[in-house]
C-alpha beads as a LAMMPS data file, in Angstrom:
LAMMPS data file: protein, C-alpha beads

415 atoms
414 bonds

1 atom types
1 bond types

-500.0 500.0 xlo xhi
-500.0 500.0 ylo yhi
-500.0 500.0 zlo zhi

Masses

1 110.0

Atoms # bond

1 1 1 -406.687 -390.780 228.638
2 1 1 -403.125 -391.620 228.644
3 1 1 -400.330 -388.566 227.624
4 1 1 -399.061 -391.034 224.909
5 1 1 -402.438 -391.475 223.245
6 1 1 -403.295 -387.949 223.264
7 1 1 -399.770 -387.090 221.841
8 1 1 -399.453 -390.402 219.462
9 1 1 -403.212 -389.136 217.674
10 1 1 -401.582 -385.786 216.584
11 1 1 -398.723 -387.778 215.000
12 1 1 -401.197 -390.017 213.507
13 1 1 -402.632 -386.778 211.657
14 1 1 -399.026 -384.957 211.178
15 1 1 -397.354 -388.796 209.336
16 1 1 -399.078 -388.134 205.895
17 1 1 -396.514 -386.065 204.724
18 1 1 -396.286 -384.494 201.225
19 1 1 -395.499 -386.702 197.787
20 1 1 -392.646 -384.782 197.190
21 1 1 -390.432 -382.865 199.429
22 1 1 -387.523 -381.284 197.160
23 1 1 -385.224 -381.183 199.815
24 1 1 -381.680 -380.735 198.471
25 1 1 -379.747 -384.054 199.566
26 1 1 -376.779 -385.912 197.793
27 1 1 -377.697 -389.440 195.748
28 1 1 -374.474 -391.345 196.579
29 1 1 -375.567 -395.126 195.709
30 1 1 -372.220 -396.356 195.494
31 1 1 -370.080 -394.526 197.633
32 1 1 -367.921 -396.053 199.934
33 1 1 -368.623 -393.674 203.116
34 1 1 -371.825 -391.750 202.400
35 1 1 -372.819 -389.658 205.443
36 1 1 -375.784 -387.659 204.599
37 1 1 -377.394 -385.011 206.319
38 1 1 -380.437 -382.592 205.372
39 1 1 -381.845 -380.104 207.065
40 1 1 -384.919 -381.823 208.647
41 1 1 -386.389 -384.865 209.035
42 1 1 -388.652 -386.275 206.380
43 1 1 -392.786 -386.159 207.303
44 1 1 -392.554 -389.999 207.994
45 1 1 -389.420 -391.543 209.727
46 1 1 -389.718 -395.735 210.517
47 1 1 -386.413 -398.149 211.698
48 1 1 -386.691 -401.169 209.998
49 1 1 -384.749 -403.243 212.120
50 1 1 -385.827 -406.894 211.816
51 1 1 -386.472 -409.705 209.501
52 1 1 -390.108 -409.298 210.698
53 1 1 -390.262 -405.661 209.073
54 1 1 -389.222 -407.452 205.104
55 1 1 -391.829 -409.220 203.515
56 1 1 -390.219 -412.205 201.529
57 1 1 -391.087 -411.506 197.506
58 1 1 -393.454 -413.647 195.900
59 1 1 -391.616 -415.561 192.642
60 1 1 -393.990 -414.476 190.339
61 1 1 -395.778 -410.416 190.216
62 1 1 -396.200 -408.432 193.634
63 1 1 -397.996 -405.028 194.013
64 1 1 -395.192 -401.964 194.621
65 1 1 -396.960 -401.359 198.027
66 1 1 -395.879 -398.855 200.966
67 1 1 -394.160 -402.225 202.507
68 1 1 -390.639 -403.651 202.261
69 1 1 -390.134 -406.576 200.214
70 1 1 -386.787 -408.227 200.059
71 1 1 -385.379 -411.319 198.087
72 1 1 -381.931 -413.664 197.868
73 1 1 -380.420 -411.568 194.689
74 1 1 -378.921 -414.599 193.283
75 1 1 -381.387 -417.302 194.110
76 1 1 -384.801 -415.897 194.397
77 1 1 -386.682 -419.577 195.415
78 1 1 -384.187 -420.099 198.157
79 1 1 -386.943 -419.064 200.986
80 1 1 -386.083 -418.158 204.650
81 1 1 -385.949 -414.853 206.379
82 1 1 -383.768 -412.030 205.038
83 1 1 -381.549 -413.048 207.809
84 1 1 -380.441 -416.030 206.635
85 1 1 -378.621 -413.557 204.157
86 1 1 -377.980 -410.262 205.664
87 1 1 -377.173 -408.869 208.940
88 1 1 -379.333 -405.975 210.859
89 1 1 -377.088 -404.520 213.424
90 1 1 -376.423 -400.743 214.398
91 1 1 -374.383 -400.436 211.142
92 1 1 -377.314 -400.742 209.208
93 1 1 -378.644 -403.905 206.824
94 1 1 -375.028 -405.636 205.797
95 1 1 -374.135 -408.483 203.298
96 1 1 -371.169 -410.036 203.351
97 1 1 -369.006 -411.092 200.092
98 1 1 -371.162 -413.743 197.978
99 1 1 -374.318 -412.666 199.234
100 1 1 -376.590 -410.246 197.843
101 1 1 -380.006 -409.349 198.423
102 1 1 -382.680 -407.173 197.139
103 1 1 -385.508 -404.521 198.257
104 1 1 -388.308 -403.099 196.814
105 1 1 -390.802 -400.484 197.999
106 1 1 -393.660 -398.280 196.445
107 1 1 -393.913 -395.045 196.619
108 1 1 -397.072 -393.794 198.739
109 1 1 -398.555 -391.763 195.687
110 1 1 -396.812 -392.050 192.392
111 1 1 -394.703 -388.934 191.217
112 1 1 -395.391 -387.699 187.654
113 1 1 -393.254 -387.055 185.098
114 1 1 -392.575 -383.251 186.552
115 1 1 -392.443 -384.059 189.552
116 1 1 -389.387 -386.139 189.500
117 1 1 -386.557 -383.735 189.189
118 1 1 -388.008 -382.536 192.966
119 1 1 -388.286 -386.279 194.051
120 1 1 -384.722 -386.763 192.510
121 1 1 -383.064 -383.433 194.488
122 1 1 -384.742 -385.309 197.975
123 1 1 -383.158 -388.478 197.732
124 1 1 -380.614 -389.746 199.884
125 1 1 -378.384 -392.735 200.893
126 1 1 -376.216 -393.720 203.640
127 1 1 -374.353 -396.880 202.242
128 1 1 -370.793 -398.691 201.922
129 1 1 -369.510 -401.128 199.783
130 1 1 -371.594 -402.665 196.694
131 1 1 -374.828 -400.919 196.840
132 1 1 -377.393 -399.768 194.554
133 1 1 -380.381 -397.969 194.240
134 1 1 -383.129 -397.254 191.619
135 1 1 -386.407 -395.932 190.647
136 1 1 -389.063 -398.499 189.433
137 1 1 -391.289 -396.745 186.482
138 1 1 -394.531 -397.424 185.218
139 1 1 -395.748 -396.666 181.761
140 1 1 -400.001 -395.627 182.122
141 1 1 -401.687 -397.932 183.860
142 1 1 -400.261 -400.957 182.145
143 1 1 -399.013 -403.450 184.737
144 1 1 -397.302 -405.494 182.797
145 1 1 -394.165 -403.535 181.180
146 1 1 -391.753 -402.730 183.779
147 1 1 -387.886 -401.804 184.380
148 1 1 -386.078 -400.380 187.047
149 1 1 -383.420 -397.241 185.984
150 1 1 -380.461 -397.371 188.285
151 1 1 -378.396 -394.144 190.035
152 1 1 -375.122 -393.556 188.563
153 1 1 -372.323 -390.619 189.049
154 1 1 -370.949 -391.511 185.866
155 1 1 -371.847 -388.452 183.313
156 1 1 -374.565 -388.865 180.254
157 1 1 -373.870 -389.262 176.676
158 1 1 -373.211 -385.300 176.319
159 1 1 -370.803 -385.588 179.138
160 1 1 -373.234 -383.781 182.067
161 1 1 -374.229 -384.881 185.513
162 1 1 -377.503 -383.210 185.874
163 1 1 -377.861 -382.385 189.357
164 1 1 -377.216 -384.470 191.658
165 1 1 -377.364 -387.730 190.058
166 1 1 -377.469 -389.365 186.282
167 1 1 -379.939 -392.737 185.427
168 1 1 -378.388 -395.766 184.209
169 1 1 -380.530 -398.728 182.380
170 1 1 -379.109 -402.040 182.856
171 1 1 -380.803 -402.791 179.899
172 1 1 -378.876 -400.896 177.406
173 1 1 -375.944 -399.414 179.333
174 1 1 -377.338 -396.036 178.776
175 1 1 -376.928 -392.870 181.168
176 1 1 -379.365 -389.834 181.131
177 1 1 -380.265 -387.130 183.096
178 1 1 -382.900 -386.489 185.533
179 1 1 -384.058 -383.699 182.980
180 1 1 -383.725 -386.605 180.330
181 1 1 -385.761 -389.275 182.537
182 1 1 -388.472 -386.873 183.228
183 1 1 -388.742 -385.766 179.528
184 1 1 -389.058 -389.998 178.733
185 1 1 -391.595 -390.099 181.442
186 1 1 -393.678 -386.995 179.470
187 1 1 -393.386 -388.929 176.025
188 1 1 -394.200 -392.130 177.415
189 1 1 -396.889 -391.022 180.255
190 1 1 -394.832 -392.600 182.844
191 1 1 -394.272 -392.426 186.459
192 1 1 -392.626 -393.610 189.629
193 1 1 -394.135 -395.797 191.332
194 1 1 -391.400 -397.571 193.647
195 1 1 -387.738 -397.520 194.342
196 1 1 -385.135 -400.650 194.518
197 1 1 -382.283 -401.304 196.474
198 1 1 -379.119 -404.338 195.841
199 1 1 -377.140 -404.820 198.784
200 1 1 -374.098 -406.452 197.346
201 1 1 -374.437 -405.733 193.696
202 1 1 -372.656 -402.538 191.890
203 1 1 -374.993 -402.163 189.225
204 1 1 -373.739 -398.743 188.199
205 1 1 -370.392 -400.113 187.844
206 1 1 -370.577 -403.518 185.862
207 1 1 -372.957 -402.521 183.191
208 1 1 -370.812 -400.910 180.898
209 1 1 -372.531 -398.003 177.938
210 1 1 -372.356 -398.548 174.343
211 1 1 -369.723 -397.196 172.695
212 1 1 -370.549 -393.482 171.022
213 1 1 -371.940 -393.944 167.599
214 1 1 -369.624 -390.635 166.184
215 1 1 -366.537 -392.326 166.838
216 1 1 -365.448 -392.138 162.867
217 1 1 -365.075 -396.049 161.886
218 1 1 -363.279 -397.646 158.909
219 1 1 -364.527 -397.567 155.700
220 1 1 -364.807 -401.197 154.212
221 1 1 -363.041 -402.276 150.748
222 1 1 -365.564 -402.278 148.023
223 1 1 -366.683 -405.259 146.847
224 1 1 -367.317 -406.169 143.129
225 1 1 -370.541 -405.713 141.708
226 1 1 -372.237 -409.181 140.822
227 1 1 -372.868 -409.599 136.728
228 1 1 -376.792 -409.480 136.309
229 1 1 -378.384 -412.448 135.103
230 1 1 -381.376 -414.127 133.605
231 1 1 -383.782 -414.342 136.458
232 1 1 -386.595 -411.794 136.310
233 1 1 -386.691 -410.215 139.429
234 1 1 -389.435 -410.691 142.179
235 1 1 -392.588 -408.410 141.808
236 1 1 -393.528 -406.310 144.628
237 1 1 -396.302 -407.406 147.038
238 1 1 -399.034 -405.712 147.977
239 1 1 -397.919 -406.487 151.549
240 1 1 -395.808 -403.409 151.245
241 1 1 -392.483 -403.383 153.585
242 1 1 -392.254 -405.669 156.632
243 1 1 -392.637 -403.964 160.042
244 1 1 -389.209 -404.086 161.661
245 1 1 -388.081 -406.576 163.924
246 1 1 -388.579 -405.090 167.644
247 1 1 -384.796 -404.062 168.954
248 1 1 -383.756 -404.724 172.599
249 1 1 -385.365 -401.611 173.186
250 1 1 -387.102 -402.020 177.084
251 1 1 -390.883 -400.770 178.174
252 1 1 -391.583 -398.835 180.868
253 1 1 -392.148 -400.850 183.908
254 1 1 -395.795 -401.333 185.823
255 1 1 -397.711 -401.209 189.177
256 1 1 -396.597 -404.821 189.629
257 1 1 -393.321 -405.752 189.933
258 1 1 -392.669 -409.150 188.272
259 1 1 -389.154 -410.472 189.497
260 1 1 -386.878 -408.140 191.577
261 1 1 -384.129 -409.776 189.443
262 1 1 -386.368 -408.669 186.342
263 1 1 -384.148 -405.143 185.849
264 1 1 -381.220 -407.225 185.345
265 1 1 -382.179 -410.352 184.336
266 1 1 -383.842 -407.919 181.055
267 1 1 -379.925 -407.663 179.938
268 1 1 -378.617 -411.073 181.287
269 1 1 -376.340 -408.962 183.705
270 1 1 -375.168 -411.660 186.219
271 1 1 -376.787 -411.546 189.847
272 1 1 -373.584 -412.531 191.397
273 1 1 -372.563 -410.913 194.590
274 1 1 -370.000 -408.239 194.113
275 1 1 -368.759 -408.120 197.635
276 1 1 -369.802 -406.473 201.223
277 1 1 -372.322 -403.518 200.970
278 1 1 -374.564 -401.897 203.404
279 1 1 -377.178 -399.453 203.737
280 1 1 -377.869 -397.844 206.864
281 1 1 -380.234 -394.932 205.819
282 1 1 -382.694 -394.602 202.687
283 1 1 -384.556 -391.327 202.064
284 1 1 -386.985 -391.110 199.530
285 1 1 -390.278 -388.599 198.898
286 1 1 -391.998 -388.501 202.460
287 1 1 -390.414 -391.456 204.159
288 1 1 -387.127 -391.791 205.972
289 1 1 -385.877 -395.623 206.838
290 1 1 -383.276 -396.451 209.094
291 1 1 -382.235 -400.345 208.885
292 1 1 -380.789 -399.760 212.030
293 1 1 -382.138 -400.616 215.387
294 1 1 -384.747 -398.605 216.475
295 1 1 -383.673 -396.383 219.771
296 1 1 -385.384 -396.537 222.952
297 1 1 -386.925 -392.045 223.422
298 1 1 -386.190 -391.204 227.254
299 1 1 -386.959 -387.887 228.882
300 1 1 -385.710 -386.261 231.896
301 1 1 -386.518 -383.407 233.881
302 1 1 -383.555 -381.427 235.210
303 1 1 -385.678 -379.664 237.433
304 1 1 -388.193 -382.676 238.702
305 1 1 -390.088 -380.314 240.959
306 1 1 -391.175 -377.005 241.080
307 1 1 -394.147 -374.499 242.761
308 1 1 -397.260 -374.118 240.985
309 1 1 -395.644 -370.281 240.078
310 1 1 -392.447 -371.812 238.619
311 1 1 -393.918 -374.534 236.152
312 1 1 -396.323 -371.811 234.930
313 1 1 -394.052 -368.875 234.036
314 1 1 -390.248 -369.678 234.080
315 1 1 -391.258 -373.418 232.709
316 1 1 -388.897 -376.314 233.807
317 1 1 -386.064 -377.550 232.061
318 1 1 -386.128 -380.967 230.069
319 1 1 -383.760 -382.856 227.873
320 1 1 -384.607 -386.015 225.810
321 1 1 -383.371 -388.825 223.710
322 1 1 -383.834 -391.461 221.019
323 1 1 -385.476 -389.830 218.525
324 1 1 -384.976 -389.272 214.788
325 1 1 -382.143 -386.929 213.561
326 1 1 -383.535 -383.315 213.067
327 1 1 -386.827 -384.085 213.807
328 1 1 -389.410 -381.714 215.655
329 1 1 -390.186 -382.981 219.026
330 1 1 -393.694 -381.370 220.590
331 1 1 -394.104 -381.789 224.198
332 1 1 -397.407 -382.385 226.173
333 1 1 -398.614 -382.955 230.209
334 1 1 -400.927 -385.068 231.895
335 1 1 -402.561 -386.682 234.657
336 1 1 -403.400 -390.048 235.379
337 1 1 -406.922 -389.390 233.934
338 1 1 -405.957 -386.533 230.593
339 1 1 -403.149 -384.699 228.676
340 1 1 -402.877 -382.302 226.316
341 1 1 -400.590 -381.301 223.577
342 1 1 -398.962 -378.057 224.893
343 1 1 -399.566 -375.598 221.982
344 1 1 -396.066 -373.701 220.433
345 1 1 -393.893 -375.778 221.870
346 1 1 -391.192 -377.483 219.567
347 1 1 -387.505 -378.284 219.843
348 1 1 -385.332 -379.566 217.186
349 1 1 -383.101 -382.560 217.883
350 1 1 -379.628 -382.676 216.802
351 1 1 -378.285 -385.136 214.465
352 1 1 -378.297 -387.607 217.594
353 1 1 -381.683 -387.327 218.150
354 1 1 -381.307 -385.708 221.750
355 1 1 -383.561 -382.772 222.478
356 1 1 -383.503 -380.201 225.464
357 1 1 -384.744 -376.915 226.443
358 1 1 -387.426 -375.315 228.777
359 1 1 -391.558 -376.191 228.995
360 1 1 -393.697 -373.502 230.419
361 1 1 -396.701 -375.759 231.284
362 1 1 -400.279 -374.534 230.306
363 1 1 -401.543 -372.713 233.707
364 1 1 -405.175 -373.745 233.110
365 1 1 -404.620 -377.062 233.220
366 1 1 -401.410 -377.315 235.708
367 1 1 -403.981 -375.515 238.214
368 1 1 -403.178 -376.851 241.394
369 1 1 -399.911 -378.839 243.501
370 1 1 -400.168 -382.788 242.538
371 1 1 -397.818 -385.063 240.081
372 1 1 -397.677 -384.540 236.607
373 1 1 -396.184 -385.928 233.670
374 1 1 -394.172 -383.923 231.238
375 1 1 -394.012 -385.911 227.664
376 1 1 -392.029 -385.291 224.528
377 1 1 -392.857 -386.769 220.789
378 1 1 -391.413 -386.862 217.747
379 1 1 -393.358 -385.411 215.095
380 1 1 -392.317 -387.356 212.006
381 1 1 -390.945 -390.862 213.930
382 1 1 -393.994 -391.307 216.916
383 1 1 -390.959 -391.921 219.252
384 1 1 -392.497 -390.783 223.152
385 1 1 -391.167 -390.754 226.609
386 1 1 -392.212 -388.622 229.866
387 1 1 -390.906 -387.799 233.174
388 1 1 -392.681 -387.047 236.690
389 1 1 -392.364 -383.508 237.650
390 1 1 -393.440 -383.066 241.086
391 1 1 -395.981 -379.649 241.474
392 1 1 -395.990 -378.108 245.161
393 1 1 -398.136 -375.142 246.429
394 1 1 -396.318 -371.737 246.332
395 1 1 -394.831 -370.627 249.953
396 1 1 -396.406 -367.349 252.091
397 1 1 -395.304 -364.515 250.459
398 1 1 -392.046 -363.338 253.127
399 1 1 -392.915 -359.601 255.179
400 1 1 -396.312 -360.394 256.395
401 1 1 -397.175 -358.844 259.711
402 1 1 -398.376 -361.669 262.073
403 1 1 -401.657 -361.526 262.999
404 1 1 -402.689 -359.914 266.775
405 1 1 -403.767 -362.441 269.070
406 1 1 -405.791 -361.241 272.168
407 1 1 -404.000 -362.010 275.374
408 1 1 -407.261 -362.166 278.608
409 1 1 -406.296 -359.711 281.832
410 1 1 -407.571 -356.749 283.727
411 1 1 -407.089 -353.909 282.399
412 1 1 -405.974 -350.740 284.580
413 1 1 -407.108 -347.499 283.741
414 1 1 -405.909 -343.763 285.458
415 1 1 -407.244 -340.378 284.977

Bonds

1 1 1 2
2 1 2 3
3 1 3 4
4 1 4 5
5 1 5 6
6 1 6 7
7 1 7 8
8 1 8 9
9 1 9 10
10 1 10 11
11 1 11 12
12 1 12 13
13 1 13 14
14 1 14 15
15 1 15 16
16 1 16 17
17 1 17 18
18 1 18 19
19 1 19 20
20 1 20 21
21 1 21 22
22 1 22 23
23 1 23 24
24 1 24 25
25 1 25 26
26 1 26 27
27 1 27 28
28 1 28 29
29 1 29 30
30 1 30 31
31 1 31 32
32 1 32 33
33 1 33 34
34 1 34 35
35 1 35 36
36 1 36 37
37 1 37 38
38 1 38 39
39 1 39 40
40 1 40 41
41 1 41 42
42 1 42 43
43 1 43 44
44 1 44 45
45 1 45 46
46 1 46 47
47 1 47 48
48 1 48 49
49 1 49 50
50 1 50 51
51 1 51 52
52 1 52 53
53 1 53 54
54 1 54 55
55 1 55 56
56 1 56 57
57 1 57 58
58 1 58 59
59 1 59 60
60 1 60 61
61 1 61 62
62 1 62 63
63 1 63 64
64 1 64 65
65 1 65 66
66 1 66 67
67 1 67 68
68 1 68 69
69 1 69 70
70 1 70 71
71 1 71 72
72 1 72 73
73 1 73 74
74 1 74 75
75 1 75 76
76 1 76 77
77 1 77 78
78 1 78 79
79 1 79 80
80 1 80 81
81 1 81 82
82 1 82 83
83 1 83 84
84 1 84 85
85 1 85 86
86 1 86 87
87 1 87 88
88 1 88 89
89 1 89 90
90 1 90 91
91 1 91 92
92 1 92 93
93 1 93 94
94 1 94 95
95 1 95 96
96 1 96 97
97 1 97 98
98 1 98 99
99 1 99 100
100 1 100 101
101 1 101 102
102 1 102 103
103 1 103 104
104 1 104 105
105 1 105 106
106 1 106 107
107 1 107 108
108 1 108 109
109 1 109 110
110 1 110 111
111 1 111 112
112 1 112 113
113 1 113 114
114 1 114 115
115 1 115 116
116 1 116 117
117 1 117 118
118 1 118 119
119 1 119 120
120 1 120 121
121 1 121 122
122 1 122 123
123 1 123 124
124 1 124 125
125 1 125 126
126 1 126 127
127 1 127 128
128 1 128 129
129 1 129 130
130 1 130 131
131 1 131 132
132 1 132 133
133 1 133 134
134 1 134 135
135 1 135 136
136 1 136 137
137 1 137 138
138 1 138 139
139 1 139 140
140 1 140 141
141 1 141 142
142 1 142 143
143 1 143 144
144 1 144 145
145 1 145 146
146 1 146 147
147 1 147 148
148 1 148 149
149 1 149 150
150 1 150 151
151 1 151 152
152 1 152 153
153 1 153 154
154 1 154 155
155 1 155 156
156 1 156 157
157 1 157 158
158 1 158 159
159 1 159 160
160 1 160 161
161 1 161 162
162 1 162 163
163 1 163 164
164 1 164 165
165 1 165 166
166 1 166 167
167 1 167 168
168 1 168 169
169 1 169 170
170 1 170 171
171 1 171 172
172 1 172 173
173 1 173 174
174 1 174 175
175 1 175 176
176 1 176 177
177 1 177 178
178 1 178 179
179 1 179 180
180 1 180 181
181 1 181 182
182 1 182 183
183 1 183 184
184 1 184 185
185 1 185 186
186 1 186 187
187 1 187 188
188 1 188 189
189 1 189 190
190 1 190 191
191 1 191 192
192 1 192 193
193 1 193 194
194 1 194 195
195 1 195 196
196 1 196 197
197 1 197 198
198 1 198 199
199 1 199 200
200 1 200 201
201 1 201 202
202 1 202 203
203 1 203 204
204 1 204 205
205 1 205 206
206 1 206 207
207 1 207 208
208 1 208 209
209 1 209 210
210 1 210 211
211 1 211 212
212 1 212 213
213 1 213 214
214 1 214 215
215 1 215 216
216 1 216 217
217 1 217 218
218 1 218 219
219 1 219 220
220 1 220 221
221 1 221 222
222 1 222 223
223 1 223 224
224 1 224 225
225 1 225 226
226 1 226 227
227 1 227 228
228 1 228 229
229 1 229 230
230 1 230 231
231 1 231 232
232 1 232 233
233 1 233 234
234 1 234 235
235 1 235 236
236 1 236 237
237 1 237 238
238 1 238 239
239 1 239 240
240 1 240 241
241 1 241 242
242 1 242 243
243 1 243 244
244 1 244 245
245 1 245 246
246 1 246 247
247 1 247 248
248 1 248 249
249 1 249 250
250 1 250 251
251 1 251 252
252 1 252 253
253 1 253 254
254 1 254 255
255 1 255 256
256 1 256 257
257 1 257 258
258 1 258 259
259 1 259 260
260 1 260 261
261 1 261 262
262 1 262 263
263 1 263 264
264 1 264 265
265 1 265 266
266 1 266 267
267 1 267 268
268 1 268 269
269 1 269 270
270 1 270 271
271 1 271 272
272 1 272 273
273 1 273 274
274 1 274 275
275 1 275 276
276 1 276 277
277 1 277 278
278 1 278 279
279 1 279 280
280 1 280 281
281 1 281 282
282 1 282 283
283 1 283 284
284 1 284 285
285 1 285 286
286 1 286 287
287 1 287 288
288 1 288 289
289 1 289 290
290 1 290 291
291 1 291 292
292 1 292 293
293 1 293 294
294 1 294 295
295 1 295 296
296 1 296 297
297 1 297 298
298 1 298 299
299 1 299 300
300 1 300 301
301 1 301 302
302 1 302 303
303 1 303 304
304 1 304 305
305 1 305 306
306 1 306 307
307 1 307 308
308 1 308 309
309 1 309 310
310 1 310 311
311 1 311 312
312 1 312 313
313 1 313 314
314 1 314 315
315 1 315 316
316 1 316 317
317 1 317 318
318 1 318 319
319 1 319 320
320 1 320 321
321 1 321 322
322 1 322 323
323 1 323 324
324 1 324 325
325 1 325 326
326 1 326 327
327 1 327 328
328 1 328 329
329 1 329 330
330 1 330 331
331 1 331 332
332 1 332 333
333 1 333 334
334 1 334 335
335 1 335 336
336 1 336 337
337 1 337 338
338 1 338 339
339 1 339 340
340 1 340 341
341 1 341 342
342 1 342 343
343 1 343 344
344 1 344 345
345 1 345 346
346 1 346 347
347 1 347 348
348 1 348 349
349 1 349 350
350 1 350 351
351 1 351 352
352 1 352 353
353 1 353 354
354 1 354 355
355 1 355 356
356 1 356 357
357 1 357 358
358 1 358 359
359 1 359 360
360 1 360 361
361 1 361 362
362 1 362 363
363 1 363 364
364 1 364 365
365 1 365 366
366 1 366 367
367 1 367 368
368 1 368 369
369 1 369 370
370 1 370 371
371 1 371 372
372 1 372 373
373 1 373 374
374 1 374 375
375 1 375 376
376 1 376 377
377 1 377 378
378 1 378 379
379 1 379 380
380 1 380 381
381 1 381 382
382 1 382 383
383 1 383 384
384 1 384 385
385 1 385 386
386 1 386 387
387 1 387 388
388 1 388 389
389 1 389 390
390 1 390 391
391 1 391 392
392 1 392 393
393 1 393 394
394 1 394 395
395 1 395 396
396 1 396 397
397 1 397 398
398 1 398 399
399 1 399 400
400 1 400 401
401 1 401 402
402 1 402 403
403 1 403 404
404 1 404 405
405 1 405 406
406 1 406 407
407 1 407 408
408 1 408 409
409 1 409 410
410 1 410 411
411 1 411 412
412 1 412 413
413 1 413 414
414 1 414 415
């Protein structure tokens, strides 16, 4: 069995990471320079790096599925690839002024109403430009009410950031909490189900909040009263009062996603392209995406041979690269025929992705001088490489007495 397939099937089993990580990170949707760091790498960690990682939004409803889907912001029939509108290059997914585009994603489970403050904490962004990101909400299990709430710095009605980040709907221009959003979610037996991102379009910063309501206001002038006259007046029905006409108010979105343009198309908020914005990095609950390419993992040994003693008690010294930032990295050896995972081994790479440090190889199955290969993985990205390392037979031990070898003669003896 190959060393990649014996180290890939204990990713396969580590990559199911929990809903909800509550890892503290910064939610910066909107900020110019946003570089985030956290202390370790999320359970999952995937580059999505080309147009064949976006699948192109259907016009009418799509399923909020663990898959990206993307659409032209402003023109959502246009068709093509996403790159016909955006660029993916080592500074992450880019739009350029007048374009715009949009991604959605599901979440892998949905996070509950008390759950979200957590899920909140563990988000993070690395952006620039006109960028935004949101949470898409369901309300039960109906599939048909949706809306999207939107990340915003700017404070709440009472004047409070809550945490890290406040909610803006597009709908009504008003901010909450994340203490306020879950509470909603309660009342309303809501949850998340998905996240959004616009590349291109500030929505935290065009949709402007109703103005307070204890601002005091002028009194008006007071009218005349109107002389009574003859007509008798109307009789009540037995309809009793009218139900009120439904406001502007905005229901809690579903499992389906109808439009991505449906969060903002809900308050007739224009779709037009704000100017350049990019997003490099997205964390959210278990999953980590970088829209940048996706490296190539390398591993060399520093010490590519060694006797049988050496490998199995001082270890040999690798270093490796291309994998995700602060990730574990496990290491493993093999033959041409097996490997196996070497047990309580683990490095953590730097925010580079470059690992290095010492492997003491498992003596029971380095046994014996041949060619071996040394492997490293990444534990939440799958990234692998290996290296030869070169196993030779330990020398005689120095000080042995030779061994007597009989020389043939006559031998002379006196008495």
């Amino acid at each position: 069995m190959d060393l990649h397939t014996v180290l890939r099937s204990r990713i396969t089993a580590a990559a199911v990471g929990a809903t909800v990580l509550g890892v503290t990170a910064a939610l910066v949707p909107t900020v110019s320079t946003a570089n985030v760091q956290v202390d370790a790498a999320s359970a999952i960690v995937t580059w999505t790096d080309s147009s064949a990682d976006f699948t192109a939004a259907p016009e009418g409803t799509f399923p909020l599925t663990d898959q990206w889907y993307w659409a032209d912001a402003s023109d959502l029939g246009s068709g093509g690839t996403i790159t016909d509108h955006a660029t993916l290059d080592e500074d992450g997914l880019s739009v350029s002024e007048g374009e715009a585009v949009a991604l959605v994603r599901g979440l892998n489970e949905p996070v509950g109403p008390s759950s979200v403050p957590a899920l909140a904490a563990g988000i993070s962004t690395t952006t620039t430009g006109a960028t935004s990101f949101g949470l898409a909400i369901q309300e039960g299990d109906d599939s048909s009410a949706q809306t999207v709430v939107f990340a915003t710095n700017e404070p709440n009605g009472d004047g409070v950031v809550d945490g890290t980040s406040n909610w803006i709907d597009p709908s009504t221009g008003d901010v909450e909490s994340t203490t306020e959003l879950a509470a909603d979610l309660e009342e309303a037996d809501g949850q998340v189900v998905g996240y959004v991102v616009y590349v291109g379009i500030d929505v935290a910063g065009e949709i402007t909040a109703p103005p307070a309501t204890d601002e005091p206001t002028e009194t008006p002038a007071p009218t005349e009263t109107p002389a009574p006259t003859d007509d008798p007046t109307t009789a009540p029905t037995d309809e009793g009062t009218p139900a009120p006409t439904p406001t502007d108010e905005t229901p809690l979105p579903g499992t389906e996603l109808k439009s991505l343009a449906s969060p903002l198309e809900s308050s007739a908020q224009a779709l037009a392209a704000d100017a350049s914005g990019s997003i490099s990095a997205l964390r959210v609950d278990d999953t980590t995406t970088y829209f940048t390419p996706q490296p190539t993992a390398a591993a060399e040994l520093l010490t590519p041979s060694a006797t049988l003693t050496e490998a199995t008690t001082t270890g040999v010294r690798i270093q490796g690269s291309g994998f995700a930032p602060n990730e574990v990295v496990g290491a493993g050896v093999g033959t041409g025929a097996q490997g196996t995972e070497i047990p309580e081994v683990a490095f953590r790479a730097d925010e580079d992705g470059n690992v290095s440090g010492t492997i003491v190889l498992p003596a029971d199955f380095v046994n014996a001088a041949g060619t071996y290969t040394v492997g490293l993985v990444g534990a939440s990205s799958a990234q692998a490489a290996q290296a030869t390392l070169t196993v030779t037979a330990d020398a005689a031990e120095a000080g042995t007495a030779p061994v007597a070898v009989p020389v043939p003669g006559t031998a002379t003896f006196t008495g």
